[in-house]
Structures are given as C-alpha cells and as structure tokens.
C-alpha distance (Angstrom), angle and dihedral (degrees) to the residues before:
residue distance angle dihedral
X1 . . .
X2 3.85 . .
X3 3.53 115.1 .
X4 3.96 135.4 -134.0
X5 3.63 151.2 -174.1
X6 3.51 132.6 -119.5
X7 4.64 90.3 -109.3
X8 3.72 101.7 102.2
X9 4.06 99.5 -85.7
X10 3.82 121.9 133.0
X11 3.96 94.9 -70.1
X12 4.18 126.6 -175.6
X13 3.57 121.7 -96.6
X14 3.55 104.5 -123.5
X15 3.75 116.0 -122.1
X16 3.91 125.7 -103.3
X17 3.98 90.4 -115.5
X18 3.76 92.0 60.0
X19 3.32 120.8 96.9
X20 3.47 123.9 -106.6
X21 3.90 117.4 -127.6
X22 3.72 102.5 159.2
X23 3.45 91.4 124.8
X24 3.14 82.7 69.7
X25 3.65 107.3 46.0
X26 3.28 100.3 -95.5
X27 3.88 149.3 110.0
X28 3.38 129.8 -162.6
X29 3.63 121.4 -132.5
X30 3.75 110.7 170.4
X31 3.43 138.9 -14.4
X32 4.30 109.4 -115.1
X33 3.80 99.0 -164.7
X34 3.60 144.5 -28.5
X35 4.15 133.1 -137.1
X36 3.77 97.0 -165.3
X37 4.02 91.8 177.1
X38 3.55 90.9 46.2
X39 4.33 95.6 44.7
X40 4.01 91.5 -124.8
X41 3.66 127.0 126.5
X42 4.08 126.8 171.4
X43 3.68 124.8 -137.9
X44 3.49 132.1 -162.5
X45 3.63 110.5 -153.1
X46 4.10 146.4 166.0
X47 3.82 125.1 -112.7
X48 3.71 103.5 -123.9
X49 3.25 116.2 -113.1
X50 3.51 98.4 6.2
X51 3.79 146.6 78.4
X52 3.78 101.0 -104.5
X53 4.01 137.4 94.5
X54 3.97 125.8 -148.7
X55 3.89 134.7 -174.1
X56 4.22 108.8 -119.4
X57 3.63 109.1 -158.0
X58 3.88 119.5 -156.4
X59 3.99 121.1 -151.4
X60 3.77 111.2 -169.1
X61 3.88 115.0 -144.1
X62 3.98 103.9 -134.0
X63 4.06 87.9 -149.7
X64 4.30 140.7 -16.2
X65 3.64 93.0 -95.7
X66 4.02 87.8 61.7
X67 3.62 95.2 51.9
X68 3.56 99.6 97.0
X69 3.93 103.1 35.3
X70 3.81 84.9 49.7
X71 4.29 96.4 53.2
X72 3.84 87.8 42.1
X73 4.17 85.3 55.7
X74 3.79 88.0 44.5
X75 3.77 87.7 52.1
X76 3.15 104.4 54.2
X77 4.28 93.3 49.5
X78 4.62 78.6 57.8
X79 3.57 81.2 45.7
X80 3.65 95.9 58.8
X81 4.01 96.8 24.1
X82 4.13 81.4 52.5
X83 4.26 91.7 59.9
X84 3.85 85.0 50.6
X85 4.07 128.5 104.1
X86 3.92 110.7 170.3
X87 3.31 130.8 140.6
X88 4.04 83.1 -147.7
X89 3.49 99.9 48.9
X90 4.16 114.2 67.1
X91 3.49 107.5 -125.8
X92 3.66 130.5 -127.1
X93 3.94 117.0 -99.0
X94 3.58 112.1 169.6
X95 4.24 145.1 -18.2
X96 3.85 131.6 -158.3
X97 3.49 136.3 149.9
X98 4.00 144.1 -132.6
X99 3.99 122.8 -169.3
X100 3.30 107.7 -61.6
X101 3.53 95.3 -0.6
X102 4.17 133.3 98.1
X103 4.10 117.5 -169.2
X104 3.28 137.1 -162.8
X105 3.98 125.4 -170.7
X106 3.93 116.2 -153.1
X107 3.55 139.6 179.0
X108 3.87 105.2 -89.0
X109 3.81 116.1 -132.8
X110 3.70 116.6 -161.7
X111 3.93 96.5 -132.7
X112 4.05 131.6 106.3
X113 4.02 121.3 -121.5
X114 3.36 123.0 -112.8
X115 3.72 87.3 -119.1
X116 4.42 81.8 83.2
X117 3.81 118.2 89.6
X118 3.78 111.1 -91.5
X119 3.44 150.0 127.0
X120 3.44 141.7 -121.8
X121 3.66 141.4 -174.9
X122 3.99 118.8 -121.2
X123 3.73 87.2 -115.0
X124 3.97 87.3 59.8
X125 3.71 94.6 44.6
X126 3.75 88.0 58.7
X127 4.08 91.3 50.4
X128 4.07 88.5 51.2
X129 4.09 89.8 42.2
X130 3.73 91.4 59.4
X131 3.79 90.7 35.0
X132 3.99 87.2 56.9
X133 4.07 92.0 36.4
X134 4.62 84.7 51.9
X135 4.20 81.2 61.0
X136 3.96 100.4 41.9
X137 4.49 78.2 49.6
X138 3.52 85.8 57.8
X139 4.01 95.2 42.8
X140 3.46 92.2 49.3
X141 3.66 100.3 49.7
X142 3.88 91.8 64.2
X143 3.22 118.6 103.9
X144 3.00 116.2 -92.5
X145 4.03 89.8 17.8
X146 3.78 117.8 -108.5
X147 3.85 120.8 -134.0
X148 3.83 116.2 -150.4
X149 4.35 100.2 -146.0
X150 3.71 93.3 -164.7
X151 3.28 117.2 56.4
X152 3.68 115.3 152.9
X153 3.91 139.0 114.1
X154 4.26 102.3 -69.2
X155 4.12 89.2 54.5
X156 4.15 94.5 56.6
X157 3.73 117.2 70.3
X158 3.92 112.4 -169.6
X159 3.52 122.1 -157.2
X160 3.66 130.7 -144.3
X161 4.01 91.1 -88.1
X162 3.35 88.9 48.5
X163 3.57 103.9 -105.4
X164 3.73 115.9 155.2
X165 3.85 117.5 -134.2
X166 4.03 115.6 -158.9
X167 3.94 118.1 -141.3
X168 3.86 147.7 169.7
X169 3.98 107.3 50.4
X170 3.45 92.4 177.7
X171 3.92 93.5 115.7
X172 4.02 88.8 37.3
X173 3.76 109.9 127.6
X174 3.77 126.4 -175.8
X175 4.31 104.5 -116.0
X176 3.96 116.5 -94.7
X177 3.87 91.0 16.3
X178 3.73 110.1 118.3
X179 3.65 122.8 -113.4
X180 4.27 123.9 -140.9
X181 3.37 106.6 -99.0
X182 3.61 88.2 -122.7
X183 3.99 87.7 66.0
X184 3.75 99.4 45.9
X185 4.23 95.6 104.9
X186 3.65 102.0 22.6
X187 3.69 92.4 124.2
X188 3.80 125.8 106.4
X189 3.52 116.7 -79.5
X190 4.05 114.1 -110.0
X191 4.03 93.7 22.1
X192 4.05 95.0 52.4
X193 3.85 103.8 106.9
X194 3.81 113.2 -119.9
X195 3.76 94.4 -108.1
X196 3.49 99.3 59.9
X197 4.04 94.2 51.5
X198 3.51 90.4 59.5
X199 3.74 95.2 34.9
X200 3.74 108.3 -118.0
X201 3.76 116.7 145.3
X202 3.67 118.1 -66.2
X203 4.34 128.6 -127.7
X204 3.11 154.0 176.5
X205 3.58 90.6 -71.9
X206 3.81 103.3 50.6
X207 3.96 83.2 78.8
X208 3.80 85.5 58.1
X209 4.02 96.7 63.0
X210 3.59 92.0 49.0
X211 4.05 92.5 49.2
X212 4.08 84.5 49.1
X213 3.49 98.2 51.0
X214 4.14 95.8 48.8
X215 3.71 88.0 46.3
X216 3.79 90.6 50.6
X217 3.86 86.6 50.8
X218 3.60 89.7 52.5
X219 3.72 88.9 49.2
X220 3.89 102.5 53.9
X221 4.00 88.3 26.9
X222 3.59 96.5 -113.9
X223 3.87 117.9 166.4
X224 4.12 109.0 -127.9
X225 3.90 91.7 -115.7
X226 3.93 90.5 56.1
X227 4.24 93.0 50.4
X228 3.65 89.3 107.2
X229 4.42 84.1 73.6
X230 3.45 87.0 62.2
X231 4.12 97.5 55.8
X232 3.82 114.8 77.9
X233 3.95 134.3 -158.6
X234 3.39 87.0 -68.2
X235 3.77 95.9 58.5
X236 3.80 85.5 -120.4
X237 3.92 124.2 135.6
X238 4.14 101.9 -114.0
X239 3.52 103.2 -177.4
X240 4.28 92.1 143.0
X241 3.98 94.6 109.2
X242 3.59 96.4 44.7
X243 4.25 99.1 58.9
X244 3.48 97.2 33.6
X245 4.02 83.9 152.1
X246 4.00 91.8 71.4
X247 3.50 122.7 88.8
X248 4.36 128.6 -101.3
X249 3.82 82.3 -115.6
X250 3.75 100.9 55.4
X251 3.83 84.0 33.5
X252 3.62 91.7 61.8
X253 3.98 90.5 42.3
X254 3.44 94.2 53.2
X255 4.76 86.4 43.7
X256 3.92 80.9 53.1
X257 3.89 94.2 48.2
X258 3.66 94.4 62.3
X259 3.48 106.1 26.6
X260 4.02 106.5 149.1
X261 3.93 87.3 -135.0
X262 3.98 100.7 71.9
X263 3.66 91.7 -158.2
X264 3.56 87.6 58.5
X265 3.78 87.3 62.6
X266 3.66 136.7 85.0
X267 3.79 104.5 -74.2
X268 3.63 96.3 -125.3
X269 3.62 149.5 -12.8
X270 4.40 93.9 -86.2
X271 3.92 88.2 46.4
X272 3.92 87.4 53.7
X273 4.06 98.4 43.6
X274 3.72 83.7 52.5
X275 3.55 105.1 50.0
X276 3.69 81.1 43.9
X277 3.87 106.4 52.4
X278 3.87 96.7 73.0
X279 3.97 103.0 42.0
X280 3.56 121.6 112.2
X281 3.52 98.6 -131.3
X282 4.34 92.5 -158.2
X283 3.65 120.4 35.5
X284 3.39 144.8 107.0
X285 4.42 99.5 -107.6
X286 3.47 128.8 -143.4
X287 4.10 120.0 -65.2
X288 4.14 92.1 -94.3
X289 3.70 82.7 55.1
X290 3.42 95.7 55.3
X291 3.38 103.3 31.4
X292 4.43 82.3 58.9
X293 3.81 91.1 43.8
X294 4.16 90.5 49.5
X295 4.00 92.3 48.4
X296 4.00 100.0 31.4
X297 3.75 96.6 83.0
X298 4.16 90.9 42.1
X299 3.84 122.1 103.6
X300 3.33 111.7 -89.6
X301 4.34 92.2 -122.2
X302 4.07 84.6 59.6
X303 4.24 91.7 42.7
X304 3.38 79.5 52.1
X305 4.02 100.9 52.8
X306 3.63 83.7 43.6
X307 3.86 97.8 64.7
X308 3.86 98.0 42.5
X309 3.81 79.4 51.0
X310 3.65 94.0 57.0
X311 4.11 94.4 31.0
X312 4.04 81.3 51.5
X313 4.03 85.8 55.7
X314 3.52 91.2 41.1
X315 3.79 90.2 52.6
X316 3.34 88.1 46.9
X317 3.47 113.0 49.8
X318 4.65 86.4 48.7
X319 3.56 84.9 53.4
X320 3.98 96.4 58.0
X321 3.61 102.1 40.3
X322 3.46 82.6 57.0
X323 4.39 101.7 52.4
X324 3.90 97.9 10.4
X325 3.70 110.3 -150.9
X326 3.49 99.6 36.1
X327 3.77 128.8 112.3
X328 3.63 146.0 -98.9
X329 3.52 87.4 -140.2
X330 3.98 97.2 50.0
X331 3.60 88.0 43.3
X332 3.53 90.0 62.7
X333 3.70 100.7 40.9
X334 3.94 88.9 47.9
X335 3.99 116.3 107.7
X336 3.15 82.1 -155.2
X337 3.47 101.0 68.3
X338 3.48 104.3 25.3
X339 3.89 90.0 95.5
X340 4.04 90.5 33.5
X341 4.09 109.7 154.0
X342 3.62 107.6 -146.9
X343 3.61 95.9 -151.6
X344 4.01 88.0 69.8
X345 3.92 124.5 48.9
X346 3.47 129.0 -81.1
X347 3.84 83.2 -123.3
X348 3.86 98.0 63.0
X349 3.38 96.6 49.4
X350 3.78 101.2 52.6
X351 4.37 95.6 35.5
C-alpha cells in the first residue's frame, strides 16, 4: 500500500477496520504489524493538517483489573523514551487512551526491521553492528545507564544506508533499579542474556549478548523464531560452521559477545565498538589464527596429542641443528638428552 502525508498529495483512504483517532489529530493509513498474543498493533498514520507522518502503537488491556498496572508500565517506557535525544532513536510525541486501549505516538522512520527476510553480506553486518553498538554508546552514557532487554532482529529498523534504528523500550530499565518479579524473564527466548534468566543483576554487557546473537542470526540467515537451532547442549550459541566466510577475529568477537559468563564479555558497549572498528570481518587470518580456529573445536585428549606432536618436532628439529646426522630416535633414547634444556646447547649438555 503506498504511503502519504498529510500535504495535499494523492493520500490512501484509510480502511473501515482502522481505527479512527481524528479526534485526536490523526489518520490512520496502514497498519505496520500486529502482536496478537502480546495485544499490540502499529499504525502508521498522518498528522492532520500537516506535512508529517508518526507510528501509533496500540497496547490491548487483557481485562479492567490490568488497566492501571499496564499504563504505569507504559509510563515508565515515555519516561525513559522522554530523557532520550538521538537522532537513531524515534522520539516520543504524544500518549492517550480509549477503553481498553493505551497509545503511544512516535516518530516514524522509514526503514524495515530486521525481523523481514533479507540478506546481508558480512561486510554489511559489521556496518549495522557498529551502527547498533553508536546507540548502546549513547544508552550507556546516561546517567544512570539504560539497558535495552530486548534486543533482537524485529526492534532494529535499517535504512537503505544502513543505519540501524533502535525500538520498543518497553522492557528498558534504568541500571541498579529493581525490576517486579513478574518482569524478571520477559525477554525473548535465545537472545535473553544468561543473567537475566536466572535473575542476577543486569550490565552494561547483558545488551552485548543480545546484539551478538541477532548479528549471528544475520550471519547464518537464521529467522529470530528458529534461534533456538543455533544453541547446542551446552546452551551455547554455535554458529562457527554456518559463516565459515567470516574471519577468526570477528569469529572470536562475535564468541566474546555472547559468552554466557558476562564477565567474560566485553565490558561495555565503547569497549566492544572499539575492538570492533578494525577487524576484517572476511578473510582468511594469519597461520596462528588458523591453526587456533582448526584445533579450538577438537577434544581436548586429541589438542593434546597434537601439541606433544608439534613439541616432539620442535624438540626435534633443536636437537639436529645441533649434532647433524643424528636421529630422532637416538635423541630420544639418549640419557643425555632426556633432560636437555633448550635454552643451552645441545653441546653443553652432553660434554
């Protein structure tokens, strides 16, 4: 459906099922998407009168008794949203209700979610991750620091340019305030950190896990409702066989991103867009790279026949520049040089 402003152009008549807020001072053009389970639906609409467009969001109130816990939830997201100036983060305009009904009225940004079916190359994924990482900066620099909690492919519009857009702060929180305990795992499933599923304190890092895991969806091209194909018995994102493309060092970003440990983790959202900036995100790495990427995912009995292997060659190969002509096998059988320090020469241990 083609979309309009409010100026005096060929505009859409809005359909009969829409609901009519021109009492208001607005007009409905389309609806953008609906959460039936969750009683939210997003309008676009016009401004009346004037030449602007907003996003109308509709929250559902499942029965009387939750009309009041549900506006005081609503407040505190136009709380938050209200202590925020981003270019990258649409701003709040306006609230009312109807019975029943809660809205909100946003800024409208003219950009898709992730959450749609596309594809992008690892050289894009980079551009949105630092995109995404410029906003969690910003978040993080309030004071106190605001943490997201839902951070995941349907709440990050990207525009053409690739700039990433972050919505829905309905699960925001303010760090070190305390949560309800009905709110502590209201997350989504396979990009909730750790931490807050079993309820430990959350940081500036829990952000982090949830930015790694939609990134590694992007990556392998996995839809958000089909994460949980990604997480193995160890309830650990393994995404390594599925980008082989990408490079060990934005692999091992991405591993430290959603490490289950959150002090294992970048600290924050700056240490991450650094450590991020200068990484090749596809090549092939230098040989210790690939040599670690080859053995990482081995059992640790055959990493460990591997090294004596090479400390073996090692061994070897001091040994002989040191008496050519004689053997690996003497060398071994040698008193001698059974307690050989190869910081000294082969000739003062054996004289």
């Amino acid at each position: 459906m083609e979309l309009d402003v409010c100026n005096g152009h060929k505009g859409v008549i809005p359909l009969s099922h829409h609901p009519d807020f021109s009492q208001q001072g607005y007009q409905v053009i389309s609806q953008l998407g609906r959460n039936t389970e969750g009683g939210r639906v997003t309008y676009l609409a016009n401004v009346l009168n004037c030449d602007r467009q907003v996003v109308i969001k509709e929250f559902r109130f499942a029965s009387a008794i939750a009309d009041w816990s549900g506006v005081k939830a609503y407040e505190r997201e136009i709380e938050i949203l209200q202590q925020l100036n981003h270019s990258r983060i649409p701003r709040y305009i306006d609230s009312f209700e109807m019975p029943g009904f809660f809205y909100m009225v946003q800024e409208y940004k003219n950009a898709p979610s992730l959450g749609s079916k596309r594809s992008f190359y690892p050289e894009q994924i980079k551009q949105i991750a630092i995109s995404i990482l410029e906003i969690l900066v910003y978040l993080q620099k309030q004071v106190p620091p605001i943490i997201h909690r839902d951070i995941k492919p349907e709440n990050i519009l990207i525009d053409e340019q690739l700039n990433a857009y972050l919505v829905d702060f309905g699960l925001a929180k303010i760090q070190n305030t305390k949560i309800a305990l009905s709110s502590f795992v209201t997350g989504t499933p396979g990009f909730m950190p750790p931490e807050e599923q079993f309820g430990y304190p959350l940081t500036e890092a829990s952000d982090l896990y949830s930015l790694g895991a939609t990134l590694i969806c992007l990556l392998s091209n996995t839809r958000s409702v089909d994460i949980s194909k990604l997480i193995n018995d160890n309830y650990r994102l393994n995404f390594q066989k599925l980008v082989p493309q990408i490079s060990p060092r934005f692999e091992s970003w991405l591993m430290k991103m959603v490490q289950r440990d959150r002090k294992r983790r970048y600290a924050n959202a700056t240490v991450a867009l650094e450590a991020l900036k200068p990484i090749e995100v596809v090549g092939s790495g230098t040989g210790i790279e690939n040599l670690i990427r080859t053995i990482k995912p081995l059992k640790r009995v055959t990493v460990l026949g591997i090294v004596t292997v090479m400390t073996l060659a090692a061994l070897a190969a001091t040994l002989m520049s040191c008496q050519p002509g004689i053997t690996v096998r003497q060398l071994l059988e040698s008193k001698e040089c059974q307690n050989l320090d190869l910081n000294g020469s082969c000739q003062e241990k054996t004289e």
